[in-house]
C-alpha positions in Angstrom: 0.0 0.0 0.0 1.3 3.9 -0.9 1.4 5.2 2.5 2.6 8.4 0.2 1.9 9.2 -3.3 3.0 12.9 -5.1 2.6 12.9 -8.3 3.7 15.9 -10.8 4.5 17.9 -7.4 6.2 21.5 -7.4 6.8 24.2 -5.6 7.6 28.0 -6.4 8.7 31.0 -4.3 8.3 33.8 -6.6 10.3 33.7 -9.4 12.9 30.6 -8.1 11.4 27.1 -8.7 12.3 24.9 -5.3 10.7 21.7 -7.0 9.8 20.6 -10.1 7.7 17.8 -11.5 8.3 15.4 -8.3 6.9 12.3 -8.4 7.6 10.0 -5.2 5.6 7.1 -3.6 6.6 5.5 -0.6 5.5 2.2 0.7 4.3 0.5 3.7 7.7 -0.7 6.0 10.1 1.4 3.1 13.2 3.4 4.5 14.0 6.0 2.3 16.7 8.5 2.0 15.9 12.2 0.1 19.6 13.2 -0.5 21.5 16.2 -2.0 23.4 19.0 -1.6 22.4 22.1 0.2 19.6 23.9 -2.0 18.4 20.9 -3.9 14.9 21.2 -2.3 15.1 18.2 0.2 13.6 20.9 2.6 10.8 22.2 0.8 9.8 18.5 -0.3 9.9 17.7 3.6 8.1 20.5 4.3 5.2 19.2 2.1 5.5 15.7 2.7 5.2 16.9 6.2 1.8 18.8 5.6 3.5 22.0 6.7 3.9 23.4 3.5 1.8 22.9 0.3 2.9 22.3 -3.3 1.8 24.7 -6.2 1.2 22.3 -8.7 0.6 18.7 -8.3 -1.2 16.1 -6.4 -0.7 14.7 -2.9 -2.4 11.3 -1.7 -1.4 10.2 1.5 -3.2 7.3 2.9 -5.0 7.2 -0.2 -6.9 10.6 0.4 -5.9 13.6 -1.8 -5.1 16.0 0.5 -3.9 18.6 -1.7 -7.2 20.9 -1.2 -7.5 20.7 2.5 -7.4 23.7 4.7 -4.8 24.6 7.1 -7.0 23.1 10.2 -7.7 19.6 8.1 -3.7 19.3 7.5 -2.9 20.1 11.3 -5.2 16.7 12.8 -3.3 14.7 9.8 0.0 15.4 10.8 -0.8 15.2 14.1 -2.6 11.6 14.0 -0.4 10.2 10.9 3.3 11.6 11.2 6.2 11.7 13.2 8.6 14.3 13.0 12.5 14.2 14.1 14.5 17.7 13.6 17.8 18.2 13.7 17.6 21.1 16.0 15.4 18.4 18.0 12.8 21.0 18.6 11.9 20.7 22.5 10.8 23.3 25.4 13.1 23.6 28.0 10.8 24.6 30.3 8.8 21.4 30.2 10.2 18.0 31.3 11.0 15.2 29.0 7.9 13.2 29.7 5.6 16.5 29.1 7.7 17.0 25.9 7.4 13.6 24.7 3.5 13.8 25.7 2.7 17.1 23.9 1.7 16.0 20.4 -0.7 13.6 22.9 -2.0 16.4 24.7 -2.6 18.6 21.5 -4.4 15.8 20.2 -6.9 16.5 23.0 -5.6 13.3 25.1 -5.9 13.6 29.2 -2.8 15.0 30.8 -2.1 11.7 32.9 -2.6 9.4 29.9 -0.6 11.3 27.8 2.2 10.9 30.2 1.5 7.4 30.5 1.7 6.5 27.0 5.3 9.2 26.7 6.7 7.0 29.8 6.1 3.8 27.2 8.1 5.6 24.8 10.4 6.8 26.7 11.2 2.6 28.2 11.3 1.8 24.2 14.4 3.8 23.7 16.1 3.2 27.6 15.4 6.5 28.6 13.4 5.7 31.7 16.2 7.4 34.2 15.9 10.7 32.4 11.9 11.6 32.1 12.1 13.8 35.1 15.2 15.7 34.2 14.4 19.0 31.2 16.3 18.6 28.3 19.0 21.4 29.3 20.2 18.8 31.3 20.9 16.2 28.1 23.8 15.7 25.6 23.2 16.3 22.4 22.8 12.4 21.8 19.9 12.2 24.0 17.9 15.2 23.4 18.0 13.5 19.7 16.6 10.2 21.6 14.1 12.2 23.9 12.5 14.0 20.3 12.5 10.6 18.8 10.7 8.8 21.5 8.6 12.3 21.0 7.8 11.4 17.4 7.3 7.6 18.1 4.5 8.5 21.0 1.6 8.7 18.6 2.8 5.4 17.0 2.5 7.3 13.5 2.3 5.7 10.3 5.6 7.8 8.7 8.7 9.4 10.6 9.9 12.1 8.5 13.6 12.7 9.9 15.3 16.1 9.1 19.0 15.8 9.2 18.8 14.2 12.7 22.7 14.0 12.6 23.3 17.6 11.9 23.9 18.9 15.3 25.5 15.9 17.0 29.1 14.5 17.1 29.9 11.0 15.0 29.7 9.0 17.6 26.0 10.4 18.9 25.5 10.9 14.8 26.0 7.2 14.4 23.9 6.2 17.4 20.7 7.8 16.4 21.2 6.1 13.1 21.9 2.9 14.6 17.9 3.8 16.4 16.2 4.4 13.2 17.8 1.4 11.3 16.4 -0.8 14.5 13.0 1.6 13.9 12.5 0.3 10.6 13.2 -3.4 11.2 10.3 -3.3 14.0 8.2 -2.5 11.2 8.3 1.7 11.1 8.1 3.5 7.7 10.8 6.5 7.8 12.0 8.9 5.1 15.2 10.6 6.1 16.4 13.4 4.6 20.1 14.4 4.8 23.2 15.7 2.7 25.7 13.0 4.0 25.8 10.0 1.4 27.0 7.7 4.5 23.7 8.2 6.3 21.5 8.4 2.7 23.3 5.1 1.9 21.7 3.4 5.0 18.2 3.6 3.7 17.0 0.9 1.3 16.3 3.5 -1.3 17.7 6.2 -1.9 15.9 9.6 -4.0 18.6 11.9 -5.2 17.7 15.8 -5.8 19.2 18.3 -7.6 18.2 21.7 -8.7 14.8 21.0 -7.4 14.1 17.5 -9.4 14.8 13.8 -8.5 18.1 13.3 -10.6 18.0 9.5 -9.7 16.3 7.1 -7.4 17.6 3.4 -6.9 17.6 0.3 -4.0 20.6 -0.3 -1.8 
């Protein structure tokens, strides 16, 4: 089944044409890689994989429902119920605790507070984490703030992680880590597209999409 299907996507900004004629489908249990060289538009395609963006031209399927047309409100409870989403900045609130960050996609969802948390405390076993849900993430290396925003995406048990250069801000070692978390991910049966300019991270993915200049220059398997 296409968990994801663009067909004929693209994406303008005025006068400079970020994607062009992208057609992409990804499948049920796939790990993909979108690779390329900064300014290729592995952002912008994120972006509207991720429903935070919409394309100009094109169509969108996702889950087999066009979703291309829907309003801003309508693409909010999708990529709340359907997607995960790891950053490279990792994207939490100090001010909150690690459980409360985990839980928050929960909580926006319009779960209870104290099931929320429940459900975040599973996540955060899943990835041995359980020492560190009362401590803020101030108080984390960089390695597991990464593993405190991936427990985060997993908490909704979403049908697609979309993973933005998770590696970007860590050291090899934490780099390789994470990396070593999303390749276990995806043999427990999780659907992830990773994008990412380093071909030794694209090259772990069992297909990778190559961009350049805003158009898929070559796609292949590992």
């Amino acid at each position: 089944m296409s968990l994801i299907k663009l067909e004929a996507i693209g994406k303008s900004y005025g006068d400079t044409q970020a994607l062009q004629c992208i057609d992409v489908n990804i499948e049920t249990n796939e790990y993909v890689s979108i690779f390329g060289p900064s300014g290729c538009g592995k952002s912008t395609l994120l972006s509207i994989l991720g429903l935070v963006e919409q394309s100009c031209q094109g169509r969108y399927l996702l889950l087999d429902h066009d979703v291309t047309t829907l309003s801003a409100d309508q693409l909010a409870i999708l990529r709340r119920r359907h997607l995960g989403f790891i950053f490279q900045n990792f994207n939490l609130i100090d001010h909150l605790n690690n459980i409360d960050n985990i839980a928050l996609p929960l909580i926006f969802d319009g779960m209870p507070h104290q099931q929320a948390q429940h459900q975040a405390q599973e996540a955060l076993n899943s990835l041995n984490l359980v020492q560190h849900g009362t401590k803020y993430p101030w108080q984390l290396s960089g390695g597991q703030q990464q593993r405190i925003a991936i427990a985060r995406a997993l908490v909704n048990n979403p049908d697609i992680l979309l993973v933005d250069e998770p590696t970007g801000n860590l050291d090899s070692r934490a780099g390789d880590q994470v990396m070593e978390i999303l390749d276990e991910l995806h043999r427990q049966g999780s659907t992830i597209v990773l994008v990412t300019h380093d071909e030794k991270y694209a090259s772990r993915a069992l297909r990778q999409i190559v961009l350049k200049d805003g158009q898929v220059s070559s796609a292949c398997y590992a």
